[in-house]
C-alpha angles and dihedrals in degrees: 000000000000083000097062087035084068101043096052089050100060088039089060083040091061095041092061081038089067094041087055086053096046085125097056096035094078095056095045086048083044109049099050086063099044088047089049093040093058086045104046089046089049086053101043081052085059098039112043116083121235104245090220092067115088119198100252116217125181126225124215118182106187098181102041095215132161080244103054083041084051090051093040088059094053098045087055088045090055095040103059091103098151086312082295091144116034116197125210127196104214134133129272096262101048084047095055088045090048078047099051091043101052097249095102120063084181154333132219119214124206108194130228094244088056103109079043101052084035102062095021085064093246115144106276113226136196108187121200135190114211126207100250083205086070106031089158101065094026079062091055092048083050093053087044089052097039089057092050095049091055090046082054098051092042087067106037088065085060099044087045087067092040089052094041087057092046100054085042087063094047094245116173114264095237096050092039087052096053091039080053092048102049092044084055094059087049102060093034090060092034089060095045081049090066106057143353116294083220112068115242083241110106126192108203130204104200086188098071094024107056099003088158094055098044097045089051085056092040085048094051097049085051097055088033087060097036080052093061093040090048089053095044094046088048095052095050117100131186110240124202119240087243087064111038079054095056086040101062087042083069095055091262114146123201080235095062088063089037095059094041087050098058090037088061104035089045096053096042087051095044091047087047098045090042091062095046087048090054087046098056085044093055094044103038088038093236083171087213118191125225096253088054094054091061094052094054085049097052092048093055088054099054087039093058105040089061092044089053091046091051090051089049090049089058092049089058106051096028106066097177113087101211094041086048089050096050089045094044085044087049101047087043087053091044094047097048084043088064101033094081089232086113104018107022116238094236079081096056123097114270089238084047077048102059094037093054096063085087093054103108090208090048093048087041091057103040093059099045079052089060105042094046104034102033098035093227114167106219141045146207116239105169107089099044081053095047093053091039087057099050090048095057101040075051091058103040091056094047094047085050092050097044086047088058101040083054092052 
């Protein structure tokens, strides 16, 4: 009972703390936005293709049949989205220099043993050598080639049977050949008939696609986690080692401060955040239901909860006030650098990519991305309340061993 006395005293002590300081509050509420805003508008300027710039990819048919000009075609045809892929005929060598030299994303190579494997039964293959500078786009032109090539195999198990009864029946080569060959551009385009060359799975890049929308949310998640550092920083107070000594003779832990502190920074920045949320879905029309509101708020809960105890982990162990401001402003920068809310994840190195699944900021914003972008209608809480519940158990233990150093 004296435990939660305290606590509710110093949490009443930093509320009138934050009305003495009404004046200073605004510009601390104001900067974060106009900071976020310059750089959210520099990074959209990086990340956001120009729609004029079609991905270039190079075509090298090395065997010049009526087969690989039949699959060029169609690669051309498929490959007409908005002249988003352009497609090139050129030879091997002027493909690897436009490679080396950035003008290539990619190029595809027919060889020379194509119309053989093709009607033998061997696997037919369609290398490509993608550009490591745009891994990104040499992946979709992967994906393009990949469906093709499925397309392809699907119909050379239909024309082998077709070519095994026509030698049986001591057709001419040159007419079983053409008999072969038109049966091939049947089922293939029977087969594309049949469904899309593209796959229905999309990977999207809400980064290109909606940059507007995605920014506004990765805006939001940055104000919304300067705010709790702003109002943590301006509560703490530099005590005096007189004080923290008749304090805890009075049963006073540093604990109990601590807790009132994130209570009350946590509450004023959700409140705060919660109005500008409603704000950007007002004005960029998210059309967020009401279940879905509860989940974002639950995940900024969790979110900010961590964020407050890690500050107050750094408070603890750190006693000098100006070395404690620069390493709680650096974690706050490291952790909204790998959340994706400035440079989106999807950049980062596959190994960066796996690692960053125990970043609480990074889990945090994927799932508001979700939730809010994508429109999904669940979310996995787990792992923000797993790592909650480590860093407070953390912190617990450390503020009861420096207690009873201090003693």
């Amino acid at each position: 009972m004296h435990f939660i006395r305290n606590i509710i005293l110093f949490f009443t002590n930093n509320v009138r703390y934050l009305k003495r300081k009404w004046l200073s509050l605004p510009l601390l509420l104001l900067l974060p936005i106009i900071i976020i805003g310059l750089v959210i508008t520099i990074t959209i300027s990086f990340f956001s293709p120009s729609e004029t710039t079609p991905i270039q990819v190079g075509l090298v048919d090395m065997e010049q049949s009526k087969e690989t000009q039949l699959v060029v075609d169609l690669i051309e045809e498929s490959s007409q989205l908005g002249s988003f892929i352009q497609l090139k005929g050129m030879k091997e060598q002027t493909a690897e220099a436009s490679l080396q030299s950035n003008d290539l994303t990619a190029y595809i190579v027919f060889p020379s043993n194509f119309t053989t494997d093709l009607y033998k039964g061997n696997s037919v293959t369609i290398p490509i050598i993608g550009n490591p500078q745009k891994p990104i786009e040499s992946h979709m032109v992967k994906q393009l080639i990949e469906s093709i090539t499925r397309h392809i195999r699907a119909s050379q198990a239909n024309i082998l049977t077709i070519n095994q009864y026509a030698k049986n029946m001591n057709i001419a080569d040159t007419t079983r050949n053409d008999l072969v060959f038109e049966q091939f551009k049947e089922f293939l385009f029977y087969t594309i008939g049949k469904d899309k060359i593209i796959s229905e799975e999309k990977i999207s890049n809400q980064t290109t696609s909606a940059p507007l929308h995605y920014y506004g949310l990765g805006s939001w998640f940055i104000i919304f986690t300067l705010w709790m550092l702003g109002m943590y920083s301006l509560l703490g107070k530099e005590e005096p080692p007189l004080l923290k000594t008749r304090m805890s003779l009075y049963g006073v832990s540093e604990m109990q401060q601590l807790i009132a502190k994130i209570m009350v920074t946590g509450l004023f920045s959700t409140f705060l955040a919660g109005i500008l949320f409603f704000i950007l879905n007002y004005l960029l029309n998210w059309s967020i239901p009401t279940e879905n509101v509860v989940r974002i708020t639950l995940i900024c809960f969790l979110y900010g909860i961590i964020f407050l105890v890690l500050m107050a982990f750094v408070e603890i162990i750190i006693s000098s006030a100006k070395l404690r401001l620069l390493i709680q402003a650096g974690l706050t920068g490291f952790m909204l650098l790998i959340s994706g809310a400035l440079i989106p994840t999807i950049y980062f190195p596959l190994i960066l990519q796996d690692i960053l699944q125990y970043s609480p900021s990074t889990e945090a914003f994927y799932w508001l991305q979700q939730i809010v972008l994508e429109q999904r209608l669940f979310a996995d809480y787990l792992p923000l309340f797993l790592l909650m519940s480590a860093v407070i158990l953390t912190l617990i233990g450390v503020a009861q061993i420096k207690e009873r150093t201090y003693l």
